[in-house]
N, C-alpha and C positions, 0 to 999 in steps of 0.2 A: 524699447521699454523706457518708459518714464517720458517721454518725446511725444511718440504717435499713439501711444496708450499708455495704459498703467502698468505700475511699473512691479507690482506688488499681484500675488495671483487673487487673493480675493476681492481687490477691488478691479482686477481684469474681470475679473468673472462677472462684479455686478454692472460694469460698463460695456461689456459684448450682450448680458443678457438687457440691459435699457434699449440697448441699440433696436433688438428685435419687436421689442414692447411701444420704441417710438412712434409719434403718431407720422411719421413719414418714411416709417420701415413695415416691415408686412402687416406688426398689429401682436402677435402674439409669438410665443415660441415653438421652435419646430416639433410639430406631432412623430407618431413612432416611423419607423424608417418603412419603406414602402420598398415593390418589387419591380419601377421603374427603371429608368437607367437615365441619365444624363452626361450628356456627352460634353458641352462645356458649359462654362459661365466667363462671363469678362464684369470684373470688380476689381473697383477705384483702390486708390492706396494711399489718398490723404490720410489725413489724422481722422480719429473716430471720432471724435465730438463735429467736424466737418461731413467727411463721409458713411460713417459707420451704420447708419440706419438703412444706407441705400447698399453697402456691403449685404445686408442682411439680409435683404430680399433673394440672391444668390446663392449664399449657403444655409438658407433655408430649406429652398431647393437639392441643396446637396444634403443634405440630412434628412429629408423624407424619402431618397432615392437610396438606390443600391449602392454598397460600398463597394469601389472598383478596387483592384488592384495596386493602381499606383497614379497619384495624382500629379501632374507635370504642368507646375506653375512659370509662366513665362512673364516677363520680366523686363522692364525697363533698364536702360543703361543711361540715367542722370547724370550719373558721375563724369561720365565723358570717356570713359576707359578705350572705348572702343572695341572690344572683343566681344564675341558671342562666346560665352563659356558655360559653363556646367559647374556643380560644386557637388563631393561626394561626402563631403564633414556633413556628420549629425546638425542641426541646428538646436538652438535653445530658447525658449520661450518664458514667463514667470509660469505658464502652464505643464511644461514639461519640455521633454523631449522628442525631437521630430526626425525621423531617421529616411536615411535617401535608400527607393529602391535601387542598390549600387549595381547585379546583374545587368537591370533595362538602362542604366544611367552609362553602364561599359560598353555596352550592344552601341547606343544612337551616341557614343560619341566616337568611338570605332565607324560608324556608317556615314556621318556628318563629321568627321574631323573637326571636332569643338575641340577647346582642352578643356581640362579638370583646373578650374582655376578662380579657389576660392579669393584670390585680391578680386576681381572683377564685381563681389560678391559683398565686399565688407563694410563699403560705403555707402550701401544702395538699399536702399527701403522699401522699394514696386512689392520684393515677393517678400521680406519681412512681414508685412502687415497682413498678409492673408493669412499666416501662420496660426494666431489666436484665434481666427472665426475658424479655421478647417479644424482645431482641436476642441473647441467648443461645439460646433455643430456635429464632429465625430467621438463626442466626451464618451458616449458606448464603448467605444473600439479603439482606444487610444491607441492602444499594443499595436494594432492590426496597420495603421495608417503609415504607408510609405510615402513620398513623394520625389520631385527631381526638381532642383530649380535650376533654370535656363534663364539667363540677360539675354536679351534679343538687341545688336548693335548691329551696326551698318557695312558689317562688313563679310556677311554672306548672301549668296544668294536665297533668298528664302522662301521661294518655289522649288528650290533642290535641297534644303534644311527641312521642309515640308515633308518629300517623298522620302527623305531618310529618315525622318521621326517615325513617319507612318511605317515605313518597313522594317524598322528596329518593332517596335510596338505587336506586329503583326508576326515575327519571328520570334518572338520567346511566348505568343498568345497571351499579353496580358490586356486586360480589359481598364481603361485609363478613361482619367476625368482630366480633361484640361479648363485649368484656370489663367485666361490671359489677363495680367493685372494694367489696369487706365482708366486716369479721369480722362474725363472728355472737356470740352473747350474752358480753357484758363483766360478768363475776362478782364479786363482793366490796367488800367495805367502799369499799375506792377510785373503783368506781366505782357507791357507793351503791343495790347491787342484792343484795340478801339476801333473796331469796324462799323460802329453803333452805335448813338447816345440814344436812342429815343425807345420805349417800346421796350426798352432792353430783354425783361425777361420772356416776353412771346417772342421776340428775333432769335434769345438763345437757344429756347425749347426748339425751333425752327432750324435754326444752325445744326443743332446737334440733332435733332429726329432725321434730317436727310444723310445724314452718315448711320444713324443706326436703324435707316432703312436698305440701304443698303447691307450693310453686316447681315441685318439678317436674312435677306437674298442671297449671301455668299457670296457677293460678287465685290473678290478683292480687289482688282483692278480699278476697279469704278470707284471703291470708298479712297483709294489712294489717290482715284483722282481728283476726288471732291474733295481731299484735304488739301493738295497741293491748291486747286482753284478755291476755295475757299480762305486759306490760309489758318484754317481751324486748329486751334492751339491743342490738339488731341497729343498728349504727349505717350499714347500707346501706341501710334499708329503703324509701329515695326510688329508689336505683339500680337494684334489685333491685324493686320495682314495676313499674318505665319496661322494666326488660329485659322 
């Protein structure tokens, strides 16, 4: 707060609601909730005046569909911490309070041997920023919204972190939205990635549409492998794997 958004709730409010009204975010604000289901989204976690219009196109989505049980946001590890962990502490918002389904959050870390460990958790911003668009797009049901945040680091296997999410999930029957948070290709001298002077933004659109055609194939292996041979600055590519 104050950083990647406002810092104050009602100018949070009228910067997540510009975001959705922007003319490169869906256009207007989410109509009434609908009896679909959605099962993920992947949304960036820049700063909102950067990304926040393109956040909004996804929980827009989550606010015209059904409210699941428990949303399980996953999560970059920036910091360099290096643990895949869990965090069972409430978090805080200038919007309110966000409370962890702690039941399914004991279940998948009992099954996945994560720990409970909110350091990995303090420095790191991926699932912060998804915090104000899930309570603004679920402003209905604030009460009702649980969720789990998960860093995703490099030190599990995460086709066996997979099958234990999923079987934790499936043993207590709860019905979950997963949000994996990442921008996709970070361009320019800063952040050391010039594969390209020319053309640039049809290369990027090109760069980045062959990873998220892949994604949306499901075919993890192959996106991991086009970022390895590409060298695509996709800095969610652990989170964005595990989804």
């Amino acid at each position: 707060a104050g950083k990647f958004y406002e810092a104050s709730s009602a100018r949070l409010e009228k910067q997540l609601n510009d975001c959705f009204i922007h003319d490169k975010g869906p256009g207007d604000l989410p109509a009434k909730r609908g009896s679909s289901s959605i099962k993920a989204i992947i949304s960036p976690h820049a700063g909102y005046p950067y990304s926040g219009p393109c956040a909004a196109w996804g929980y827009k989505e989550i606010a015209e569909s059904k409210l699941p049980d428990t949303f399980i946001i996953l999560g970059v590890d920036h910091s360099g911490y290096g643990v895949t962990a869990l965090s069972t502490d409430s978090w805080e918002t200038p919007l309110g309070l966000m409370r962890v389904d702690n039941q399914l959050a004991s279940h998948i870390m009992k099954k996945a041997g994560i720990p409970d460990d909110s350091s990995a958790h303090s420095m790191e911003h991926s699932i912060e920023v998804q915090l104000p668009f899930l309570q603004f797009a679920n402003k209905q049901d604030m009460e009702k919204i649980r969720f789990i945040p998960i860093t995703v680091s490099h030190d599990k296997d995460l086709k066996q972190l997979a099958i234990d999410i999923m079987e934790a999930i499936m043993d207590l029957n709860r019905t979950v939205t997963f949000i994996a948070s990442s921008d996709f290709t970070h361009y320019g001298r800063n952040y050391h990635y010039l594969p390209f002077t020319s053309d640039v933004p049809q290369r990027l659109n090109d760069l980045d549409g062959g990873a998220i055609k892949l994604i949306k194939e499901l075919k993890a292996d192959e996106f991991a492998k086009y970022v390895g041979h590409t060298m695509a600055t996709i800095c969610g590519t652990q989170t964005i794997y595990l989804l």
